[in-house]
VEXMITI-265122 format. One record per residue: x, y, z negated of N, C-alpha, C, O in turn; residue number from 1; chain; residue in one letter. Coordinates in Angstrom, 1 decimal. Each point is the difference from the previous one (the first is absolute). Layout:
{{X Y Z} {X Y Z} {X Y Z} {X Y Z} NUM 'A' 'a'}
...
//
This chain:
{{1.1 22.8 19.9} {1.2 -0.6 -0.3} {-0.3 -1.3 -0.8} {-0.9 0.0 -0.8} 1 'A' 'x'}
{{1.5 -1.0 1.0} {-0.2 -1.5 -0.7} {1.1 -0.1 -1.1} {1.2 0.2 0.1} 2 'A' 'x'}
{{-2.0 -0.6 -1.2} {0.5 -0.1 -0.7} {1.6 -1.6 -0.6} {-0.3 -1.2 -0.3} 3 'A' 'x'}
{{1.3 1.7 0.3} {0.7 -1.4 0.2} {1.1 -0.1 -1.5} {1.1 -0.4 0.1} 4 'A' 'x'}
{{-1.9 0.8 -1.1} {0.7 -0.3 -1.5} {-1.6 -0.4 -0.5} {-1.1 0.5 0.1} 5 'A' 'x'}
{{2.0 -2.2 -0.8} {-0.8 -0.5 -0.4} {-0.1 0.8 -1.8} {1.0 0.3 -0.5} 6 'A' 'x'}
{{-2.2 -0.2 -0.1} {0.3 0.2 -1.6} {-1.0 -0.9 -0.6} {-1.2 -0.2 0.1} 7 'A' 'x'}
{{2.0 -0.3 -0.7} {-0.2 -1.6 -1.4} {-0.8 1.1 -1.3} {0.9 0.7 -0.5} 8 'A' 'x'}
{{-1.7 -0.5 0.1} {-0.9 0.7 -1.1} {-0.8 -0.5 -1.0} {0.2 -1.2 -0.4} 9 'A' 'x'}
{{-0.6 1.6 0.1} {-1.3 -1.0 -1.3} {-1.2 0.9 0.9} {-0.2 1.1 0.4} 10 'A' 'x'}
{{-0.3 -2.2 -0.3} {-1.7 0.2 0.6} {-0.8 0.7 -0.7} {-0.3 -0.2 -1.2} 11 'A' 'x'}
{{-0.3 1.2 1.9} {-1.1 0.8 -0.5} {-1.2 -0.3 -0.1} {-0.2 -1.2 0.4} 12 'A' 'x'}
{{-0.8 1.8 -0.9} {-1.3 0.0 0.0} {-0.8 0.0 1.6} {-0.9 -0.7 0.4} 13 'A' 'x'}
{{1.5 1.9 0.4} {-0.6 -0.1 1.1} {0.9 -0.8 0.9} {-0.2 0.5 1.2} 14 'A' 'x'}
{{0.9 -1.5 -1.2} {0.5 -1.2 0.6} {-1.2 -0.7 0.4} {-0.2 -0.4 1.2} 15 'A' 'x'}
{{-0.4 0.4 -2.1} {-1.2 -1.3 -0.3} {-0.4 -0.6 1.6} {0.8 -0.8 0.4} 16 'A' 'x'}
{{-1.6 1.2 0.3} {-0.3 0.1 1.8} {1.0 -0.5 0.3} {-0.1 -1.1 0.6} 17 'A' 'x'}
{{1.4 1.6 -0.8} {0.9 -0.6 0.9} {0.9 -1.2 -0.4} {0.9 -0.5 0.6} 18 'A' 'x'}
{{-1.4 0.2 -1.7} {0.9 -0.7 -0.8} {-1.0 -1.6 0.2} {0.4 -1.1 0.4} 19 'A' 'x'}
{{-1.6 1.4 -0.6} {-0.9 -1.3 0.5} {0.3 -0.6 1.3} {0.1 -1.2 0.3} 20 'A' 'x'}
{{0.1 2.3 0.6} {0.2 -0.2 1.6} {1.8 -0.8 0.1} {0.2 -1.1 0.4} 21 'A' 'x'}
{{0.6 1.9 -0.9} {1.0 -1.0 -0.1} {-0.3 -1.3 -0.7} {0.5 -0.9 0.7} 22 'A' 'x'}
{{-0.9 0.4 -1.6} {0.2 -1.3 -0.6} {-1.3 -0.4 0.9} {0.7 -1.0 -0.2} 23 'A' 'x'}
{{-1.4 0.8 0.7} {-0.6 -0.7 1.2} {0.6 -0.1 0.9} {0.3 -1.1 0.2} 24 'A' 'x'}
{{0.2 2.0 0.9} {1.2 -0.6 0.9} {0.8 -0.4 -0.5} {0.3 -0.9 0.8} 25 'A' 'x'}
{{0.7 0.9 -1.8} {0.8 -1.2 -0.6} {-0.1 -1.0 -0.5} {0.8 -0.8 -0.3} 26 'A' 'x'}
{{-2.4 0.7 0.3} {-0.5 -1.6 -0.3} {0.1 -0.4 1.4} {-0.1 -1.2 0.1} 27 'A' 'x'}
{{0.2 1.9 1.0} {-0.1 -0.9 1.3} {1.1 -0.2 0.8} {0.2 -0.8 0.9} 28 'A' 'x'}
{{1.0 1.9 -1.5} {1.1 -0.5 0.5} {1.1 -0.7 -0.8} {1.2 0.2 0.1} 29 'A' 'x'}
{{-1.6 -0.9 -1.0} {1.2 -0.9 -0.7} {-0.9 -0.6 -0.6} {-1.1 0.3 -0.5} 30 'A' 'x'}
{{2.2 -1.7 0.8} {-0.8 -1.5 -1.0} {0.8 -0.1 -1.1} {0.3 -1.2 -0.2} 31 'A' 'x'}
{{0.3 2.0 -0.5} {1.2 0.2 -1.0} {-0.7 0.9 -1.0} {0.5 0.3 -1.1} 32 'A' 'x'}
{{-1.9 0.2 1.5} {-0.2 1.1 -0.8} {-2.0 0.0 -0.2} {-1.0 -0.1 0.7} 33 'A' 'x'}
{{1.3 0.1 -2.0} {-1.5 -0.3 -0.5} {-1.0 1.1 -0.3} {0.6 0.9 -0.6} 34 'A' 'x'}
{{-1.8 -0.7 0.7} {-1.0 1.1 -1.0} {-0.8 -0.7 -0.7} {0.0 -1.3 -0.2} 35 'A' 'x'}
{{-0.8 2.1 -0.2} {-0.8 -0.4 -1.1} {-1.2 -0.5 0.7} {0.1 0.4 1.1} 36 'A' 'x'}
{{-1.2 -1.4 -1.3} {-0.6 -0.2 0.8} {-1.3 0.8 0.2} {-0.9 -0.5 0.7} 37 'A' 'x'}
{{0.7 1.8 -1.4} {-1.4 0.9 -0.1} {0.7 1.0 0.5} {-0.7 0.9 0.2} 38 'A' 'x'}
{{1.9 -0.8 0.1} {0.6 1.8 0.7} {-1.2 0.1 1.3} {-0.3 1.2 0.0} 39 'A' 'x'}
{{-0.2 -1.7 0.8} {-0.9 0.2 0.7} {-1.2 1.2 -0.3} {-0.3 1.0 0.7} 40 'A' 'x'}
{{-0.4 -1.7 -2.4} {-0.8 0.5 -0.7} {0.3 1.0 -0.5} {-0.8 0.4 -0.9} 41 'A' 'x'}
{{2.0 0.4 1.1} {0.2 1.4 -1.0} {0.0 1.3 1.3} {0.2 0.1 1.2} 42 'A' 'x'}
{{-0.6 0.5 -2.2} {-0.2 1.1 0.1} {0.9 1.0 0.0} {1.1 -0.3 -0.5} 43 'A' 'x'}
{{-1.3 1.8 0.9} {1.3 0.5 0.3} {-0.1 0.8 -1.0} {1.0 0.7 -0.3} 44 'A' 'x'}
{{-2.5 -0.7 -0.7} {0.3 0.6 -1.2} {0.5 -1.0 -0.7} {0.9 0.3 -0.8} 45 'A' 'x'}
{{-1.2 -1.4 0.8} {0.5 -1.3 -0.8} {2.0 0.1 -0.3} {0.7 0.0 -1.0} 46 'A' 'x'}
{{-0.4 -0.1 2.6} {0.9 0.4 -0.3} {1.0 1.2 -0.5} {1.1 -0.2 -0.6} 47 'A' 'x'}
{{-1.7 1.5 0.8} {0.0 0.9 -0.4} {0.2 -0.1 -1.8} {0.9 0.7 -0.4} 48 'A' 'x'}
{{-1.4 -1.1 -0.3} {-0.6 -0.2 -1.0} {1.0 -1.0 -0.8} {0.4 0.5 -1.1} 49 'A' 'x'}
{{0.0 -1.5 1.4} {0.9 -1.3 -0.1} {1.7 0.6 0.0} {0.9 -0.2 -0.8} 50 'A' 'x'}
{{-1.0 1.0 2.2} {1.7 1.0 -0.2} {0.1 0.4 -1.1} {0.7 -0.5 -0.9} 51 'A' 'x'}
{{-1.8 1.6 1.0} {0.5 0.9 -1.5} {-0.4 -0.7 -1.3} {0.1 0.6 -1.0} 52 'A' 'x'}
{{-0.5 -2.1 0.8} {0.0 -0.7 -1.0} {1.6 -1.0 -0.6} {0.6 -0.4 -1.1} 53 'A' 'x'}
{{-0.4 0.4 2.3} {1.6 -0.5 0.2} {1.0 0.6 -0.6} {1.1 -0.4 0.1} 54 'A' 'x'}
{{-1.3 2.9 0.9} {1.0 0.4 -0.4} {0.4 0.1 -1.0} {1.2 0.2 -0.3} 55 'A' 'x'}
{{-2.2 -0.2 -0.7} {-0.1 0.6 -1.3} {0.6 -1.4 -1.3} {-0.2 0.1 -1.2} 56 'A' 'x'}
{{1.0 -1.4 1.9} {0.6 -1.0 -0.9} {1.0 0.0 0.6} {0.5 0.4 1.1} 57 'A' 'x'}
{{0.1 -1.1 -2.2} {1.5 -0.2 0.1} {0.2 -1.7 -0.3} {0.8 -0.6 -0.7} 58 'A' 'x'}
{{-1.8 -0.1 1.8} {0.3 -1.2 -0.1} {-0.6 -0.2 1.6} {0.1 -1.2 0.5} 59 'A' 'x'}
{{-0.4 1.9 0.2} {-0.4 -0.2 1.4} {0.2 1.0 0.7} {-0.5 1.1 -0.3} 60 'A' 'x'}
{{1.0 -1.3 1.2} {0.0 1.4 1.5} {-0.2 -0.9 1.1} {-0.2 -1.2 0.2} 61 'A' 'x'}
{{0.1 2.7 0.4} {-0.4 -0.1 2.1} {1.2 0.9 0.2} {0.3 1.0 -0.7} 62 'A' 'x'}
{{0.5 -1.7 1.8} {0.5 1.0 0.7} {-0.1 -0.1 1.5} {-0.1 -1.1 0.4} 63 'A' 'x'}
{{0.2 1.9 0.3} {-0.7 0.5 1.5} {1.5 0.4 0.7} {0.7 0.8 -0.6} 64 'A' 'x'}
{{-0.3 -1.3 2.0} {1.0 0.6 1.0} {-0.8 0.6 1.0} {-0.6 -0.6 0.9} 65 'A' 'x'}
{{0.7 2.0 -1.1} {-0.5 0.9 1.4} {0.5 0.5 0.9} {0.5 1.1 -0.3} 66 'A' 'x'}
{{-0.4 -1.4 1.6} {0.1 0.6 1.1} {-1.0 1.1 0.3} {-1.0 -0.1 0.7} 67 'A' 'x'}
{{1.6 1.3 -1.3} {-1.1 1.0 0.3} {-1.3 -0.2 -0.6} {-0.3 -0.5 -1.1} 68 'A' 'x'}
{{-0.2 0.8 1.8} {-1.9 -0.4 -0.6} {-0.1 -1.7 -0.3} {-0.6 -0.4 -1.0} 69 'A' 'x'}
{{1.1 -0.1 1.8} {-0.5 -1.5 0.0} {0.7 -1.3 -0.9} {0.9 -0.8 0.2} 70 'A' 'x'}
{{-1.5 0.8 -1.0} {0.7 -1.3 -1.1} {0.2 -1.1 0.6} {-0.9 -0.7 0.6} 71 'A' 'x'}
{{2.1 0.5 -0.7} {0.7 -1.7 1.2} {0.8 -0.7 -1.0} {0.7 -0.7 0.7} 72 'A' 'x'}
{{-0.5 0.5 -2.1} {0.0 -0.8 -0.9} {-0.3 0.4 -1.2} {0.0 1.2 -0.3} 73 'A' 'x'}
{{-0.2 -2.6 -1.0} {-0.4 0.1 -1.3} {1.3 -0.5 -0.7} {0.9 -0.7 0.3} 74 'A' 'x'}
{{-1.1 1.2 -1.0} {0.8 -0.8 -1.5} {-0.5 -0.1 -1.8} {0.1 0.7 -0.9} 75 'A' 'x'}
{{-0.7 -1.8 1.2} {-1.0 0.2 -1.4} {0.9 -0.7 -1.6} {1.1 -0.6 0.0} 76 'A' 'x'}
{{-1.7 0.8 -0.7} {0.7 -0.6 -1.7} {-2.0 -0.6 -0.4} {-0.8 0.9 0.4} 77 'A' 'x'}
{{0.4 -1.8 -0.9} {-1.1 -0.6 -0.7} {0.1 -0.5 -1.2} {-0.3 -1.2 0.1} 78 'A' 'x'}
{{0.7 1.5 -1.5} {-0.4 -0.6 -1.1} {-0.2 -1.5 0.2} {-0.6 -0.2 1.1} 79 'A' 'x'}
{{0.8 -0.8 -1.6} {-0.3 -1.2 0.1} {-0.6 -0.8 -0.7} {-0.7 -0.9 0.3} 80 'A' 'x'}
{{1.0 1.4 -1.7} {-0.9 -0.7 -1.5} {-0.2 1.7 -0.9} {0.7 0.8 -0.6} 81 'A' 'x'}
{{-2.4 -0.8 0.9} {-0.9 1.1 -0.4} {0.2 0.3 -1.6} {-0.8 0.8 -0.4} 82 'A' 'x'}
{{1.7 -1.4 -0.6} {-0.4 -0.1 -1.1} {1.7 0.6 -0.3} {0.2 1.1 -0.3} 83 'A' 'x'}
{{0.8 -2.0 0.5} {1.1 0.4 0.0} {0.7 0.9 1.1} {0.9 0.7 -0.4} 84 'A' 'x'}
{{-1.1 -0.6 1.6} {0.3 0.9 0.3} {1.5 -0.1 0.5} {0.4 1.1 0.4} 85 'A' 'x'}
{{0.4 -2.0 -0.4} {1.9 0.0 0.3} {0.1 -0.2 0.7} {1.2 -0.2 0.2} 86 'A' 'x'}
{{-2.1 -0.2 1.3} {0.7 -0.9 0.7} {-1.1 0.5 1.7} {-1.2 -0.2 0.1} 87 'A' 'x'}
{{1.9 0.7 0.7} {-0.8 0.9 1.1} {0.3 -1.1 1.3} {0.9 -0.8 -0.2} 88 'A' 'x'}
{{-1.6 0.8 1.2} {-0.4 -0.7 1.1} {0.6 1.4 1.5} {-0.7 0.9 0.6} 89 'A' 'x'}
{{1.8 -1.2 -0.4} {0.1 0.7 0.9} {-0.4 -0.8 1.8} {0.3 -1.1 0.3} 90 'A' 'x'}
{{-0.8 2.0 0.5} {-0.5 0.0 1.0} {0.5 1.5 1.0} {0.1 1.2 -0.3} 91 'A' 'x'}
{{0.2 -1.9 1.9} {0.9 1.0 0.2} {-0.3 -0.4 1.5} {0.2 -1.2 0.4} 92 'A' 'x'}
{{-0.9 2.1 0.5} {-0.5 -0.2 1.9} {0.1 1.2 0.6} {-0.3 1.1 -0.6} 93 'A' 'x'}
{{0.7 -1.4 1.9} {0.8 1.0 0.6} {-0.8 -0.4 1.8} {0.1 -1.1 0.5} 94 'A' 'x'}
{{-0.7 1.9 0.1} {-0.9 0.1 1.3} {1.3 -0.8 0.7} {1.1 0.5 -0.4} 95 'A' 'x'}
{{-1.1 -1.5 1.3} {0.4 -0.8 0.7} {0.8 1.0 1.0} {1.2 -0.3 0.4} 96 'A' 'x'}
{{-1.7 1.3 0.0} {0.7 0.7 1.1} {1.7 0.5 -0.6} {1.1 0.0 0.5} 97 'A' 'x'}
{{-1.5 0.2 -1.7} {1.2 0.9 -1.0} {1.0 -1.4 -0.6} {1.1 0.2 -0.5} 98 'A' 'x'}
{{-1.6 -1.2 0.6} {1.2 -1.0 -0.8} {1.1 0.0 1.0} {0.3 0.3 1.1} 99 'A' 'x'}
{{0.5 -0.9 -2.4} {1.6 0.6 0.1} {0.5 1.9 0.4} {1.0 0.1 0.7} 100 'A' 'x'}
{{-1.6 1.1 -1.2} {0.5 0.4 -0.1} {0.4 1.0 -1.8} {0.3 1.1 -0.5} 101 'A' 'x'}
{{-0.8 -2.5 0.2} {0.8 0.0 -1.5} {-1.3 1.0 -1.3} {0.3 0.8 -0.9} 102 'A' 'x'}
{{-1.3 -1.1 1.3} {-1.2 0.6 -0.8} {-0.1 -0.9 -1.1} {-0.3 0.4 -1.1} 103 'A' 'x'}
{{0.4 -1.8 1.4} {-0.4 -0.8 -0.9} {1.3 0.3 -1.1} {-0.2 0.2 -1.2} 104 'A' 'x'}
{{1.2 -0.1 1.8} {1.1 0.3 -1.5} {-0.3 1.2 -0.5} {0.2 0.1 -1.2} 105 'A' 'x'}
{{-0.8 1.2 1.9} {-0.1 1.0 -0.4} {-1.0 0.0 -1.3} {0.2 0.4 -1.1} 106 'A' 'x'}
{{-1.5 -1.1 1.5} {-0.9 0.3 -0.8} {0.5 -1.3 -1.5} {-0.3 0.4 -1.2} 107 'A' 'x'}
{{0.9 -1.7 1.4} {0.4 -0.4 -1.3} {0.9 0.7 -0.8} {-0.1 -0.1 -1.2} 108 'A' 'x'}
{{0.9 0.8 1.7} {1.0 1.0 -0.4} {-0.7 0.3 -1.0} {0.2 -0.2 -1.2} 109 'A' 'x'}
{{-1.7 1.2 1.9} {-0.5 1.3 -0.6} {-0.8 -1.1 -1.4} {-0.1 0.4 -1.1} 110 'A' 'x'}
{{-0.3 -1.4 1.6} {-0.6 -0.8 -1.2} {0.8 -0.6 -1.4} {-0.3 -0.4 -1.1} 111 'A' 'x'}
{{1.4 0.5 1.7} {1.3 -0.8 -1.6} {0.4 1.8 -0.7} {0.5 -0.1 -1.1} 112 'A' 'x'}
{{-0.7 1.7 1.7} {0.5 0.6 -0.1} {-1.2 0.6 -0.6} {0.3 1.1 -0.3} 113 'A' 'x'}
{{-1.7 -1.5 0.0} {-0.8 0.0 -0.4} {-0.3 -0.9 -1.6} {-0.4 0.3 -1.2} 114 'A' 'x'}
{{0.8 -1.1 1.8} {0.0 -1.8 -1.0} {1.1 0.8 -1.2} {-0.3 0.1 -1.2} 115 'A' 'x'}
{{1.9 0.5 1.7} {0.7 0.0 -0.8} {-0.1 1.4 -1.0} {0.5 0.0 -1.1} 116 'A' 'x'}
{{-1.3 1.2 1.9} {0.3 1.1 -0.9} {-1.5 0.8 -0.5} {0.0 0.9 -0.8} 117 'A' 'x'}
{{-1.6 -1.5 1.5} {-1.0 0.3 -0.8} {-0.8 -1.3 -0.3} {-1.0 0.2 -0.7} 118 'A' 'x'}
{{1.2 -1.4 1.1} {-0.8 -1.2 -0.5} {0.3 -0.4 -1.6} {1.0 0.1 -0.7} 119 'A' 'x'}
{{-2.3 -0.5 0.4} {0.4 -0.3 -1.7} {0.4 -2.2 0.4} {0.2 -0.9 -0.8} 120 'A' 'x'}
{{-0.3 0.8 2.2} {-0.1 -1.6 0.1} {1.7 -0.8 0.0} {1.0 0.6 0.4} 121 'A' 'x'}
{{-1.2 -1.7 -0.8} {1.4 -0.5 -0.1} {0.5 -1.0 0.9} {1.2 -0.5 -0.1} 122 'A' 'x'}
{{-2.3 0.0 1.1} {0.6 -0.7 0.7} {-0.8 0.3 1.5} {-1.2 0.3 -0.2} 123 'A' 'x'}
{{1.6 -0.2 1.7} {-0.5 -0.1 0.8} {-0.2 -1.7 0.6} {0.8 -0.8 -0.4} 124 'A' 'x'}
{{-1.9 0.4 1.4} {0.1 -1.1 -0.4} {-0.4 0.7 2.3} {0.0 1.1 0.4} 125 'A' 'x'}
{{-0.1 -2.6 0.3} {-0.4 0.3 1.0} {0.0 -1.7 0.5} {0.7 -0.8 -0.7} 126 'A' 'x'}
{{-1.5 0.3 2.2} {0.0 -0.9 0.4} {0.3 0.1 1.6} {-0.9 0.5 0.7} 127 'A' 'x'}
{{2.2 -1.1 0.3} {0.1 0.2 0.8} {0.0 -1.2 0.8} {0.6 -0.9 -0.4} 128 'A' 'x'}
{{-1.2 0.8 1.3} {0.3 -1.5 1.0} {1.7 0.3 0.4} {0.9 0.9 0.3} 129 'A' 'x'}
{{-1.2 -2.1 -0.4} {1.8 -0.2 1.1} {-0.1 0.3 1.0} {0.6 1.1 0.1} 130 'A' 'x'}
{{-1.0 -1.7 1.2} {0.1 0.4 1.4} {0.3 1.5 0.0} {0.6 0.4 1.0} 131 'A' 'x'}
{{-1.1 0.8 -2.1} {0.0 1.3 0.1} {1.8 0.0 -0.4} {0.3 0.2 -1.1} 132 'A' 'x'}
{{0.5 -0.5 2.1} {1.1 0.2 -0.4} {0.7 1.7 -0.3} {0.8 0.5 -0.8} 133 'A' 'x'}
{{-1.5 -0.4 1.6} {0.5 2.1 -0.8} {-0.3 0.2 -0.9} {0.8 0.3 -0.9} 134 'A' 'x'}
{{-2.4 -0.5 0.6} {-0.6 0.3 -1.9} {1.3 -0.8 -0.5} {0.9 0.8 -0.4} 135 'A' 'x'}
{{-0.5 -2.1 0.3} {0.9 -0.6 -0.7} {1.1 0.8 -0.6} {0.2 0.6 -1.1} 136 'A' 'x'}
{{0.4 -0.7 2.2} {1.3 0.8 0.5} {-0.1 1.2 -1.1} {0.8 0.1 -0.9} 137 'A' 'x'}
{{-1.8 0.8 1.0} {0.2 1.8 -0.6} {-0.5 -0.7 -1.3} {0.6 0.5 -1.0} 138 'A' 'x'}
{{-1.4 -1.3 0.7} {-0.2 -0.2 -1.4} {1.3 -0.6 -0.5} {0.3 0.7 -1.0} 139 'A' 'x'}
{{0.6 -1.5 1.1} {0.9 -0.2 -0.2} {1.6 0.9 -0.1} {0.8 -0.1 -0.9} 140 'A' 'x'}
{{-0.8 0.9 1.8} {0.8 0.9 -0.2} {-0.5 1.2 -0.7} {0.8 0.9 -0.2} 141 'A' 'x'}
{{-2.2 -0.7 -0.4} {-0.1 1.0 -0.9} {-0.2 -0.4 -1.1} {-0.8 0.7 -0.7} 142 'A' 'x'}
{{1.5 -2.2 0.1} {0.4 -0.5 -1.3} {-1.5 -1.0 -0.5} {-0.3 -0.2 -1.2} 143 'A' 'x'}
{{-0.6 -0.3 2.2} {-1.3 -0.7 -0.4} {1.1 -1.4 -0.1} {1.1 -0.2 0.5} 144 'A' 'x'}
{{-2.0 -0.4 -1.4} {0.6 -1.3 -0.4} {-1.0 -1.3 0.1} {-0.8 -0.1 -0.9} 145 'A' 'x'}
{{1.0 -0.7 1.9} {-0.7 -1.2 -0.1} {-0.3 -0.8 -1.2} {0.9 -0.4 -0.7} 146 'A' 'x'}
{{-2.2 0.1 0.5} {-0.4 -0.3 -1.3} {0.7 -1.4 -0.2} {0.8 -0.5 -0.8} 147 'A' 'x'}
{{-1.5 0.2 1.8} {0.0 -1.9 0.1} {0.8 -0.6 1.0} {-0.4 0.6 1.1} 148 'A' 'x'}
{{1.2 -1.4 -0.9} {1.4 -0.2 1.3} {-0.9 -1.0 0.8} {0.8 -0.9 0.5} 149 'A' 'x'}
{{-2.3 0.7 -0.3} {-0.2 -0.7 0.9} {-1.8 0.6 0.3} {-1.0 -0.2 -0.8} 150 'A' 'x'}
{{1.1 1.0 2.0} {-1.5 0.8 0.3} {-0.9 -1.1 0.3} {0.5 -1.0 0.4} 151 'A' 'x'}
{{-2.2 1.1 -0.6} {-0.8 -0.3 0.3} {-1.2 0.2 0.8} {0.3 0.6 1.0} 152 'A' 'x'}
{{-1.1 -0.9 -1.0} {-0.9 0.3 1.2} {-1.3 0.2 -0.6} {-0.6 -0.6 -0.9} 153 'A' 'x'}
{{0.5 2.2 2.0} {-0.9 0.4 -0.4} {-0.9 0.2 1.6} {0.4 -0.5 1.0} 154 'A' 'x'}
{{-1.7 1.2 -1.2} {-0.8 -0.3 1.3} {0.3 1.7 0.9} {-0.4 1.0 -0.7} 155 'A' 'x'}
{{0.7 -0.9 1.5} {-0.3 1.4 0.6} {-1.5 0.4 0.5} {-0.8 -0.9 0.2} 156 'A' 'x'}
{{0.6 2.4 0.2} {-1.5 0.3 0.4} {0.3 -0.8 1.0} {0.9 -0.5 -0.7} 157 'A' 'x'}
{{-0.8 0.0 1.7} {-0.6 -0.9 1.2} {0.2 -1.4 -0.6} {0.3 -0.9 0.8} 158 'A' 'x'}
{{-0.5 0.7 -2.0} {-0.2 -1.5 -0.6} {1.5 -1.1 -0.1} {0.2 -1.1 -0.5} 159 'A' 'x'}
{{0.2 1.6 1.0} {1.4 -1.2 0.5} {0.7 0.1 -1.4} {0.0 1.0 -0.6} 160 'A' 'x'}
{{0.6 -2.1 0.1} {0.5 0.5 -0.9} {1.7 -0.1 0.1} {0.7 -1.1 0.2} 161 'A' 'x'}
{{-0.3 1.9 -0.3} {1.6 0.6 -1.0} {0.8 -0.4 -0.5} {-0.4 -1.1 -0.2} 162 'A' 'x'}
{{1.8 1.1 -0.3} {0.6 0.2 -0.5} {0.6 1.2 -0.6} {0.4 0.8 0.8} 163 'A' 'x'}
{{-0.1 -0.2 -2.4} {-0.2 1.2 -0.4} {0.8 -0.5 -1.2} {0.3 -1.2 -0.2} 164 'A' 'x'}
{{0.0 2.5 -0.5} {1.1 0.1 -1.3} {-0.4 0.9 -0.8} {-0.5 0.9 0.7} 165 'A' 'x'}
{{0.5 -0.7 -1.8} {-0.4 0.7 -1.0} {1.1 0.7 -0.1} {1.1 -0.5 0.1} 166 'A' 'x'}
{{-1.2 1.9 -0.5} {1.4 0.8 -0.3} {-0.3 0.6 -1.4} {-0.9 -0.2 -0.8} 167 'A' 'x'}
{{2.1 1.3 0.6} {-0.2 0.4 -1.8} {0.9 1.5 0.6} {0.6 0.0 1.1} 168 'A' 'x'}
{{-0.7 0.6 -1.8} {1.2 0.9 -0.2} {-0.5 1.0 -1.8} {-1.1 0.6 -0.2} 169 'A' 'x'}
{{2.0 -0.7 -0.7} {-0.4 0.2 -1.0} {0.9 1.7 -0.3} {0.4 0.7 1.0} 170 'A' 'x'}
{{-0.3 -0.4 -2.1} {0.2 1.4 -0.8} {1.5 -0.5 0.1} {0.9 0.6 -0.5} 171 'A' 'x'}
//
């Protein structure tokens, strides 16, 4: 039987394997969506190791949408200033085959409902290109607020550079 309910979760420890494997195919199917540039170089204890260093704060999460066994999007929270601590970097990719069937709202959902009832952080912060008119769109209707009324340019992984907006959504 195939499985056809998606569930939005906090990522585990044994994610790790499969969690590297999605954020490398999602480096290859969207120019909207970035990694780190050493995810190549990790390890599946690495990552292994990095989850359960995550689960254990209340200034950064992973969250994982599964289809059955197979993880087909993320929704992360990152700390942004290591000292202070207020202000998180949300990031949010969803396997190309699955867009538009509403994972990407699922999993920000699960991240403001996170942000609002165990985060100690006070502001979510995130960066979206414009041409990503959907990211726009749901960051907008789920109360993100444009920092600045005129976006800038930034470069995407295939080099080209962008147009993009800074968002906020606060406590």
């Amino acid at each position: 039987m195939t499985a056809t309910v998606v569930d939005v979760r906090p990522a585990e420890a044994a994610d790790a394997a499969q969690l590297l494997a999605l954020l490398m195919q999602l480096a290859t199917e969207s120019n909207t969506f970035t990694v780190d540039d050493g995810l190549g170089e990790l390890s599946e204890a690495d990552e292994r190791q990095q989850i359960e260093q995550i689960t254990r704060t209340t200034t950064n999460t992973i969250f994982v949408a599964a289809l059955g066994e197979q993880l087909i999007g993320i929704g992360t929270v990152q700390a942004t200033d290591a000292l202070i601590k207020q202000q998180g970097e949300v990031g949010v990719a969803v396997l190309k085959q699955y867009w538009g069937a509403g994972l990407g709202t699922a999993l920000v959902e699960e991240v403001m409902t996170w942000f609002r009832d165990f985060s100690t952080l006070k502001q979510l912060t995130l960066t979206v290109q414009t041409r990503n008119h959907r990211a726009v769109k749901l960051y907008r209707r789920l109360g993100f607020k444009q920092v600045l009324p005129t976006p800038y340019e930034v470069v995407d992984p295939t080099g080209k550079k962008v147009l993009a907006v800074d968002m906020t959504l606060a406590l």
